[in-house]
mmCIF file as gemmi writes it, N, C-alpha and C atoms, coordinates in Angstrom:
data_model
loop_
_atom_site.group_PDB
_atom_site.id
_atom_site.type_symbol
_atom_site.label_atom_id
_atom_site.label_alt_id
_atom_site.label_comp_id
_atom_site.label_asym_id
_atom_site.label_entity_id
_atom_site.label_seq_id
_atom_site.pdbx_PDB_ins_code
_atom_site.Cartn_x
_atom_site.Cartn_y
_atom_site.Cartn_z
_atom_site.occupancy
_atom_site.B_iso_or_equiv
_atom_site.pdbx_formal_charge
_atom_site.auth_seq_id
_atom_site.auth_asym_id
_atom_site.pdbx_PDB_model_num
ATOM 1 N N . UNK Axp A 1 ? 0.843 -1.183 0 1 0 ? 1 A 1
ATOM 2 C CA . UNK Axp A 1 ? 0 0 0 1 0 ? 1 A 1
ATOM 3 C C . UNK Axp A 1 ? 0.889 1.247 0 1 0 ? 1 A 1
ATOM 4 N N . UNK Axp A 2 ? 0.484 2.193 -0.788 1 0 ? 2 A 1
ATOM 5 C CA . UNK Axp A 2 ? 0.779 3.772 -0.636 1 0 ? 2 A 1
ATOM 6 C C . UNK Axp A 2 ? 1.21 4.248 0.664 1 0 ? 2 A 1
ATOM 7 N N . UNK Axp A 3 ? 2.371 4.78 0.532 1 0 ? 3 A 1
ATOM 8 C CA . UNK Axp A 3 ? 2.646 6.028 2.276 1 0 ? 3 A 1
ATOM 9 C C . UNK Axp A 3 ? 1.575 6.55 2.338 1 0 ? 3 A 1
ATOM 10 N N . UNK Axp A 4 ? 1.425 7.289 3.602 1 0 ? 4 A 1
ATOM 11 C CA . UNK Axp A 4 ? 0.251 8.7 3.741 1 0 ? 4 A 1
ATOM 12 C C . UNK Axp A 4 ? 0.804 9.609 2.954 1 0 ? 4 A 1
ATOM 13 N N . UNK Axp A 5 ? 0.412 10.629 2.981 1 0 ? 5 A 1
ATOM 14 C CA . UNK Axp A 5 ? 0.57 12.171 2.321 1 0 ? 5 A 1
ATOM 15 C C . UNK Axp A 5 ? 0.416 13.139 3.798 1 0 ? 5 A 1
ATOM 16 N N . UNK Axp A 6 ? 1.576 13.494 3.567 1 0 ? 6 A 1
ATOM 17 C CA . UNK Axp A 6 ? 1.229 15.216 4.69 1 0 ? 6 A 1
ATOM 18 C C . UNK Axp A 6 ? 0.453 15.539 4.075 1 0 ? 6 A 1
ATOM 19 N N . UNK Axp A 7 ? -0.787 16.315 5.245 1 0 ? 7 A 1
ATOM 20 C CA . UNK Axp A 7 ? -2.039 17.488 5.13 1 0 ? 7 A 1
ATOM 21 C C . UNK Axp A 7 ? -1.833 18.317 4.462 1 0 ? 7 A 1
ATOM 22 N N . UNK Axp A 8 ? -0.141 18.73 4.367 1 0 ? 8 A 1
ATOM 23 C CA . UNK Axp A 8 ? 0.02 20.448 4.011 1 0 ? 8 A 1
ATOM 24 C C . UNK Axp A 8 ? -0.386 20.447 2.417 1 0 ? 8 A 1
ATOM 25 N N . UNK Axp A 9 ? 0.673 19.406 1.776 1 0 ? 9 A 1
ATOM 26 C CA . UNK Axp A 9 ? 0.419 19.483 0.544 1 0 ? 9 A 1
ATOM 27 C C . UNK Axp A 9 ? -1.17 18.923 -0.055 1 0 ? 9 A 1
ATOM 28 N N . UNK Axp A 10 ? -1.839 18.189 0.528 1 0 ? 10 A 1
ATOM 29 C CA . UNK Axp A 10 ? -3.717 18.68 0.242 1 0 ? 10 A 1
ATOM 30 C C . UNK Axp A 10 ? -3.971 19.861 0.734 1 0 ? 10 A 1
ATOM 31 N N . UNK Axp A 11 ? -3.599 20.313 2.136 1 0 ? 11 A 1
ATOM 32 C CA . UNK Axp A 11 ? -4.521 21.9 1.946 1 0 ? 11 A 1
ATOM 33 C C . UNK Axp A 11 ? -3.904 22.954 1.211 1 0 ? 11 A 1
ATOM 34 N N . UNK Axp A 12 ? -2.818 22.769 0.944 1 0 ? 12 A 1
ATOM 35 C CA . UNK Axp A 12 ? -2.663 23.756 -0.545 1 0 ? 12 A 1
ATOM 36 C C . UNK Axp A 12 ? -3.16 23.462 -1.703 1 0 ? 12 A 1
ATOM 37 N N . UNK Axp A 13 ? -2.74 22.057 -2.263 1 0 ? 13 A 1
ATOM 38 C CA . UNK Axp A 13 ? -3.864 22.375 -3.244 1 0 ? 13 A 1
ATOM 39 C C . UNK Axp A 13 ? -5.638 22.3 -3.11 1 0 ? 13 A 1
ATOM 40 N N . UNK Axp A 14 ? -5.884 22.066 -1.901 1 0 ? 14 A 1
ATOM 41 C CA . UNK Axp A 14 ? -7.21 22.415 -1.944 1 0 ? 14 A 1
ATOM 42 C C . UNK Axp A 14 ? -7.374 23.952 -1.77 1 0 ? 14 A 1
ATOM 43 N N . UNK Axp A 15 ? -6.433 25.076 -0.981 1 0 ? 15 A 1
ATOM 44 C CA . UNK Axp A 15 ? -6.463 26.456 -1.423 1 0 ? 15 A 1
ATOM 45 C C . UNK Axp A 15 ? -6.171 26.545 -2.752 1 0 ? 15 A 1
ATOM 46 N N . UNK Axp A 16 ? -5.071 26.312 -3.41 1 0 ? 16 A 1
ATOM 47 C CA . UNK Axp A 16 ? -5.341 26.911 -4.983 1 0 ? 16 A 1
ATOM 48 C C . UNK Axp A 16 ? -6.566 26.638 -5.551 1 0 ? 16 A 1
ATOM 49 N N . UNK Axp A 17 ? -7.18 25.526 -5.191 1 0 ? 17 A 1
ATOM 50 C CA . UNK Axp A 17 ? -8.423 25.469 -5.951 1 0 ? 17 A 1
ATOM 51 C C . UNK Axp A 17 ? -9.592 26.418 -5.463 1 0 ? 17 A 1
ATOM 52 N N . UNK Axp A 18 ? -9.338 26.643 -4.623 1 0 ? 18 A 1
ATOM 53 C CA . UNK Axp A 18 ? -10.544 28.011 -3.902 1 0 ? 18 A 1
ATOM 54 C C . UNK Axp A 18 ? -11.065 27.453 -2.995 1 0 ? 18 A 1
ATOM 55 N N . UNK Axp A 19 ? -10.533 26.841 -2.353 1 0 ? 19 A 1
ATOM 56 C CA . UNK Axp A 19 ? -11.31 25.958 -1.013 1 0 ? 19 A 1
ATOM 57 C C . UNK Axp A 19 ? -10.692 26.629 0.362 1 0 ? 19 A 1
ATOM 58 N N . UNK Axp A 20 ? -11.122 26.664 1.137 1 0 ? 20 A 1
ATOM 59 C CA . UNK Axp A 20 ? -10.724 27.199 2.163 1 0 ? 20 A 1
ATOM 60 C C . UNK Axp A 20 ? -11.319 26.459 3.52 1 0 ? 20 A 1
ATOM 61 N N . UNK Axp A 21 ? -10.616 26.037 4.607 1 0 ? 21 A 1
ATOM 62 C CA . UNK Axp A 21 ? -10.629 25.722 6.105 1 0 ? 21 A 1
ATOM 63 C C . UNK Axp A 21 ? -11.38 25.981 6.185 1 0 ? 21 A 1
ATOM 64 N N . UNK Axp A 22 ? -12.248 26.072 7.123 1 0 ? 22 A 1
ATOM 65 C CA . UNK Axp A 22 ? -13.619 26.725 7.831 1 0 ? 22 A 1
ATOM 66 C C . UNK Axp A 22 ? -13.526 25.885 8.977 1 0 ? 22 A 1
ATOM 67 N N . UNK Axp A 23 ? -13.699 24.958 9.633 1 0 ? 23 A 1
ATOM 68 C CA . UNK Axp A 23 ? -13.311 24.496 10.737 1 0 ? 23 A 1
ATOM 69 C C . UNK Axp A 23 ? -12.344 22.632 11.202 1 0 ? 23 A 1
ATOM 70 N N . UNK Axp A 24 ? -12.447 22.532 12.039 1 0 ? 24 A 1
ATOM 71 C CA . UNK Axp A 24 ? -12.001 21.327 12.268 1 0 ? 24 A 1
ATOM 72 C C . UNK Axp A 24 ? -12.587 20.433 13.55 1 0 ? 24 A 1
ATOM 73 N N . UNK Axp A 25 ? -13.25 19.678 13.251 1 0 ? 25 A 1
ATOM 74 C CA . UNK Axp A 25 ? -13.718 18.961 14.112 1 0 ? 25 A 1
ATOM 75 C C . UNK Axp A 25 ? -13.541 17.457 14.462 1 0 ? 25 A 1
ATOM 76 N N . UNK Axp A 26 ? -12.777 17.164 15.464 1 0 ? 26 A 1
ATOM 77 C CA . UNK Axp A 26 ? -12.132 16.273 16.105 1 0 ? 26 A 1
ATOM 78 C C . UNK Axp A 26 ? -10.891 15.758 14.894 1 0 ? 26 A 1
ATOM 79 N N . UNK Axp A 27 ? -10.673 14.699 14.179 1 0 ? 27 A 1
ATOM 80 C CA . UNK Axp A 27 ? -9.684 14.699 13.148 1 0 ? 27 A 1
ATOM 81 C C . UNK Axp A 27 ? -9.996 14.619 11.935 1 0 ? 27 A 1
ATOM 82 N N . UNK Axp A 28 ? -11.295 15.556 11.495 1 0 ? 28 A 1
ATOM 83 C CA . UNK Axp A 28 ? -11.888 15.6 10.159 1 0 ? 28 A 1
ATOM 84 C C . UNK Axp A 28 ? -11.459 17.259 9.974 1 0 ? 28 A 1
ATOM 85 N N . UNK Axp A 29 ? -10.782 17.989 9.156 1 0 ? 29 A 1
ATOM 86 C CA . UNK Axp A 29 ? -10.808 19.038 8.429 1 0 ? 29 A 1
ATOM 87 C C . UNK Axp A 29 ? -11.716 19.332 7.754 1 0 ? 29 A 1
ATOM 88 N N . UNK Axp A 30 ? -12.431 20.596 7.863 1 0 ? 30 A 1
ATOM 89 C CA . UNK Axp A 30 ? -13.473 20.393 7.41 1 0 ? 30 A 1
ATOM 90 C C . UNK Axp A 30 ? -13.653 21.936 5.945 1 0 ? 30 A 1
ATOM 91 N N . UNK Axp A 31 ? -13.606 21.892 4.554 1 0 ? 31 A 1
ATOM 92 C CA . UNK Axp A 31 ? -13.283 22.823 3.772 1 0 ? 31 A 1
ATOM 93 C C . UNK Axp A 31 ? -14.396 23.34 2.676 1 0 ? 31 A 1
ATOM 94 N N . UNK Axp A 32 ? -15.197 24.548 2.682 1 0 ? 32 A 1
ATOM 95 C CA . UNK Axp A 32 ? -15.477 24.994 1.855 1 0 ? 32 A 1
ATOM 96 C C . UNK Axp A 32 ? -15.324 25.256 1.23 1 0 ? 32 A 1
ATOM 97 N N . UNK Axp A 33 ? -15.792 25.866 -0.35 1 0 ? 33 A 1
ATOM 98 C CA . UNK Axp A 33 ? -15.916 26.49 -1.395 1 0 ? 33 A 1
ATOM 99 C C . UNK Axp A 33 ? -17.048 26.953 -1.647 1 0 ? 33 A 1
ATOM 100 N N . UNK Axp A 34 ? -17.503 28.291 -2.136 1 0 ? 34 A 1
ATOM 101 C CA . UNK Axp A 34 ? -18.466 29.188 -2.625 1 0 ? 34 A 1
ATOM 102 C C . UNK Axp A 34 ? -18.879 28.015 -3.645 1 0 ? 34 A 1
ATOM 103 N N . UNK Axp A 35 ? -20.586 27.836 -3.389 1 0 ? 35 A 1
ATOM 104 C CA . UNK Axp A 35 ? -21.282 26.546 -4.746 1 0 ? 35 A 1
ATOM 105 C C . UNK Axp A 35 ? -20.991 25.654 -4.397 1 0 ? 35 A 1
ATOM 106 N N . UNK Axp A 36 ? -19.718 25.102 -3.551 1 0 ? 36 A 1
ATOM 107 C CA . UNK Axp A 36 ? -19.758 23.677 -3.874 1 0 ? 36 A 1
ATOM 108 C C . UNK Axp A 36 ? -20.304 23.189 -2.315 1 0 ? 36 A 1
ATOM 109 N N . UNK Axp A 37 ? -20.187 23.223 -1.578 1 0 ? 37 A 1
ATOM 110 C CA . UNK Axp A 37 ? -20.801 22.343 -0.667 1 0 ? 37 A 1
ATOM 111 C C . UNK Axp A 37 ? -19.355 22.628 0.462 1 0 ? 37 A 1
ATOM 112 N N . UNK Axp A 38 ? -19.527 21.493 1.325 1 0 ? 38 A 1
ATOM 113 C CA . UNK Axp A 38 ? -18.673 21.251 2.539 1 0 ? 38 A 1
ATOM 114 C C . UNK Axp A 38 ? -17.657 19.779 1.813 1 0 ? 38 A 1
ATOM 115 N N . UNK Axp A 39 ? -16.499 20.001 2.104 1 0 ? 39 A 1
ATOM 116 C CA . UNK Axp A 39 ? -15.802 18.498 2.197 1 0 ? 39 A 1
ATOM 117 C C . UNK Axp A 39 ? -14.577 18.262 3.405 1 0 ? 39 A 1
ATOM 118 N N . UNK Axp A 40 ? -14.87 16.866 3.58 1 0 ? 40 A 1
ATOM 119 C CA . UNK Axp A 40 ? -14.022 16.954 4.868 1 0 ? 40 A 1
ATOM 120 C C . UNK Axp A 40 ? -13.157 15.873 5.1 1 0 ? 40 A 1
ATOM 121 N N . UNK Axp A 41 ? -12.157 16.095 5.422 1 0 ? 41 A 1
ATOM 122 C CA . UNK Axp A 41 ? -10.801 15.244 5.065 1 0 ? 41 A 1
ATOM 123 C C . UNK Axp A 41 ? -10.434 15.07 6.663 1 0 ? 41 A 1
ATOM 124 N N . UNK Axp A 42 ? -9.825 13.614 6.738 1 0 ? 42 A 1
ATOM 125 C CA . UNK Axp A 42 ? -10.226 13.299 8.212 1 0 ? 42 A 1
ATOM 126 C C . UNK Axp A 42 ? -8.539 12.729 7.874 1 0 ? 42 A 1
ATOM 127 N N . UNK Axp A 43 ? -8.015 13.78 8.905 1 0 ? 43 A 1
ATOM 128 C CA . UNK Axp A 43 ? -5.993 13.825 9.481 1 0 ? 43 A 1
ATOM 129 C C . UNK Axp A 43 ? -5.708 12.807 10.647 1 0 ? 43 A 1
ATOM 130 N N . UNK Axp A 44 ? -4.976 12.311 10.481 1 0 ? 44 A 1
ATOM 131 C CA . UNK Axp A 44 ? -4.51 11.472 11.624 1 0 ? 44 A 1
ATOM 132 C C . UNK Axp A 44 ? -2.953 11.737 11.548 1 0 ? 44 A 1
ATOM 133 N N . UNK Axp A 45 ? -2.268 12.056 13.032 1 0 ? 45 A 1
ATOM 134 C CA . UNK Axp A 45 ? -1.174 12.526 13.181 1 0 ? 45 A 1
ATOM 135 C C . UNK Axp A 45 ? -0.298 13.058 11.895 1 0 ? 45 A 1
ATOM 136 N N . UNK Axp A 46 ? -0.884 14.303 11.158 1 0 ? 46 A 1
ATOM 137 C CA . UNK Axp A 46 ? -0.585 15.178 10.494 1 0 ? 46 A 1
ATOM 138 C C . UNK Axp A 46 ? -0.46 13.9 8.693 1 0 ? 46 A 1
ATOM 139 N N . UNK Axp A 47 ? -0.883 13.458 8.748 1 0 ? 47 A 1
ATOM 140 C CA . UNK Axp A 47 ? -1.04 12.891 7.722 1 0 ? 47 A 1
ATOM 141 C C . UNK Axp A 47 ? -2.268 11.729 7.244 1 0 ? 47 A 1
ATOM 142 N N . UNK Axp A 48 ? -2.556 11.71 5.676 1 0 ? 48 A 1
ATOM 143 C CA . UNK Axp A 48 ? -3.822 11.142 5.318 1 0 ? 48 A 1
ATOM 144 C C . UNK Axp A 48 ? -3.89 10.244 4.425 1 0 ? 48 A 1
ATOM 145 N N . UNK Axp A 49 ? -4.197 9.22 4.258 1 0 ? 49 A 1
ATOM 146 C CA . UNK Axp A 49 ? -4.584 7.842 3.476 1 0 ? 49 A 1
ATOM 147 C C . UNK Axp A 49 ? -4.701 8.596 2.216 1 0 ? 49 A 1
ATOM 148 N N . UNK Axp A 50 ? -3.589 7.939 1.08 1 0 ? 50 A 1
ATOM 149 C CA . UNK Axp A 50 ? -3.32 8.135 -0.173 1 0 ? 50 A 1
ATOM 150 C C . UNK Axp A 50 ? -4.986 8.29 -1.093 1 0 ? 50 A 1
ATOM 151 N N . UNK Axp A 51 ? -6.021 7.724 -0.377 1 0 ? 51 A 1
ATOM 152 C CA . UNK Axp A 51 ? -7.508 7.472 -1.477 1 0 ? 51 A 1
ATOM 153 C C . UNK Axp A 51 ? -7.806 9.098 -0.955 1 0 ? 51 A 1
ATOM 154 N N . UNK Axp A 52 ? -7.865 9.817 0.104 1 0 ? 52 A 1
ATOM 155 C CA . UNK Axp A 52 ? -8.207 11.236 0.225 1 0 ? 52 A 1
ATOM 156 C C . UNK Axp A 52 ? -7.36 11.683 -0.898 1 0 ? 52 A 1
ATOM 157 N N . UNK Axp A 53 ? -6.178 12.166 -1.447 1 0 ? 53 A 1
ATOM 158 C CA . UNK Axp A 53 ? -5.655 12.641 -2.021 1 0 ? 53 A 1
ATOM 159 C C . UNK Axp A 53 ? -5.642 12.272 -3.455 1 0 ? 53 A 1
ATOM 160 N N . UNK Axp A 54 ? -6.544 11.166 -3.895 1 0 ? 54 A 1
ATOM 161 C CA . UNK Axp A 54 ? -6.903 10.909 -5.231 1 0 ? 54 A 1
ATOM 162 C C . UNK Axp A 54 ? -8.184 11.523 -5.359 1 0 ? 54 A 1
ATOM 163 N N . UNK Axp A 55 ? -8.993 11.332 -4.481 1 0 ? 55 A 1
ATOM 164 C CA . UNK Axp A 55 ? -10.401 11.948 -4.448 1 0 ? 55 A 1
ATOM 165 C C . UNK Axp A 55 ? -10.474 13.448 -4.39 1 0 ? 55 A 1
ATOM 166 N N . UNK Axp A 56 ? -9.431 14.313 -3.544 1 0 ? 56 A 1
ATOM 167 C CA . UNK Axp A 56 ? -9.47 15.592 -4.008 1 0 ? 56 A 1
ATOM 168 C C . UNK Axp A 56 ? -9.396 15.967 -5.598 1 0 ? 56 A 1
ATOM 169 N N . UNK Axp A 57 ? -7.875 14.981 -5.853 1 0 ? 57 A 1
ATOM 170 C CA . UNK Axp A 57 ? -7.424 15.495 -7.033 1 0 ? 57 A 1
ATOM 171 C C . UNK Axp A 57 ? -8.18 15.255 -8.372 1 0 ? 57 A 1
ATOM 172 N N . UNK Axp A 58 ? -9.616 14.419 -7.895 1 0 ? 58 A 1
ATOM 173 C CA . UNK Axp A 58 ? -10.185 14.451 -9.293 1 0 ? 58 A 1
ATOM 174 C C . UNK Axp A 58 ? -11.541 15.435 -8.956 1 0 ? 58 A 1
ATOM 175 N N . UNK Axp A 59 ? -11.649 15.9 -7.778 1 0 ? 59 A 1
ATOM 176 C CA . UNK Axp A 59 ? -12.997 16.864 -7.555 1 0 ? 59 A 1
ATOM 177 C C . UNK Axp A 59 ? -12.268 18.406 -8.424 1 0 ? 59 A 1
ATOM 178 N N . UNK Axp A 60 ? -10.825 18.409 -7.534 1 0 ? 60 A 1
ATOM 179 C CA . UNK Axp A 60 ? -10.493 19.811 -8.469 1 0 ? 60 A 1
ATOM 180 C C . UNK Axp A 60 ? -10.143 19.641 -9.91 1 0 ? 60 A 1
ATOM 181 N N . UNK Axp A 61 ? -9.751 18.634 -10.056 1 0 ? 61 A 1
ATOM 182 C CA . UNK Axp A 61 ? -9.486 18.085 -12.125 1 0 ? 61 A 1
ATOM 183 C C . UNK Axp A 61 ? -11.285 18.175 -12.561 1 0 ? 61 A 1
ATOM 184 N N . UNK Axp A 62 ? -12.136 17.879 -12.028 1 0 ? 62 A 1
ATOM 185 C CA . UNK Axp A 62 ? -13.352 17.788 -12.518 1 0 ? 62 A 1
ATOM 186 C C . UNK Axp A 62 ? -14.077 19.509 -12.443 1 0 ? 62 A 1
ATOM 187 N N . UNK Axp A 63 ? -13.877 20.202 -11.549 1 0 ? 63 A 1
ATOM 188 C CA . UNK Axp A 63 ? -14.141 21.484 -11.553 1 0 ? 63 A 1
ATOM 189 C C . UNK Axp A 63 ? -13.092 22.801 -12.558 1 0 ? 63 A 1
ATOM 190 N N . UNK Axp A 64 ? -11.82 22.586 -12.627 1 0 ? 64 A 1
ATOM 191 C CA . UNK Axp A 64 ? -11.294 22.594 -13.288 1 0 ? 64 A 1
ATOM 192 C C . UNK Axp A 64 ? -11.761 22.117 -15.015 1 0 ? 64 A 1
ATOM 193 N N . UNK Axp A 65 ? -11.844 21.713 -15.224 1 0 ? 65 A 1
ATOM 194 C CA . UNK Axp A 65 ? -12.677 21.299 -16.631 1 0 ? 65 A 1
ATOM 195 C C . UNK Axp A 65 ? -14.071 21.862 -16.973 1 0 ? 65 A 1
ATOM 196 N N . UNK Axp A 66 ? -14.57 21.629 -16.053 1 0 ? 66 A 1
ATOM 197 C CA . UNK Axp A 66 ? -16.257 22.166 -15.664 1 0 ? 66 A 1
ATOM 198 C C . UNK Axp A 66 ? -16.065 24.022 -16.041 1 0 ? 66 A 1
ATOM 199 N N . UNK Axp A 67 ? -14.91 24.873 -15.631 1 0 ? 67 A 1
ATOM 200 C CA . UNK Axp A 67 ? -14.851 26.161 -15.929 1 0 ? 67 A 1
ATOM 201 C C . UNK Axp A 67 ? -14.477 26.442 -16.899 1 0 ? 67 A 1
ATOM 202 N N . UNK Axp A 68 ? -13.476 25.283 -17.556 1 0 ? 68 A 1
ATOM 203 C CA . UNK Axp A 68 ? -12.891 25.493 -19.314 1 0 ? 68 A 1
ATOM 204 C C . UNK Axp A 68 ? -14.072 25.598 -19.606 1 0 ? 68 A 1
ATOM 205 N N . UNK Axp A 69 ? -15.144 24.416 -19.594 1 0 ? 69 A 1
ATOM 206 C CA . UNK Axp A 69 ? -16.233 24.7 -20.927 1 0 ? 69 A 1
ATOM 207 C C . UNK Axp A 69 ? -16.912 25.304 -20.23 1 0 ? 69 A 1
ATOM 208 N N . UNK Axp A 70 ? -17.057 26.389 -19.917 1 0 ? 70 A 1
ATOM 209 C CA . UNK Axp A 70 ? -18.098 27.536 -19.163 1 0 ? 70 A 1
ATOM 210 C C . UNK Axp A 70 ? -17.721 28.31 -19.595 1 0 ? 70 A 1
């Protein structure tokens, strides 16, 4: 199986994508975006199971695309 991934490098690219913190509750991070809803990424001693970090990377690849053809 995959290492974890440090948090830092998901919550940056979940900021470049326009997402932003809003709170944290117990070891779920919890991140908005204007339109899109709530998503929440659950940290365990500063790092997160490689499937969070595929699942971001195709919500922002899928929104990302979604604004090309807009």
């Amino acid at each position: 199986m995959a290492s974890e991934v440090r948090f830092g490098v998901l919550s940056k690219l979940l900021e470049g994508a326009g997402y932003r913190l809003v709170r944290v509750s117990g070891s779920h991070h919890i991140f908005e975006k204007a339109g899109r809803g709530l998503l929440s990424i659950p940290v365990h001693r500063g790092k997160l199971k490689p499937y969070y970090v595929r699942q971001v990377k195709r919500i922002v690849e899928a929104e990302s695309e979604g604004q090309q053809d807009g």
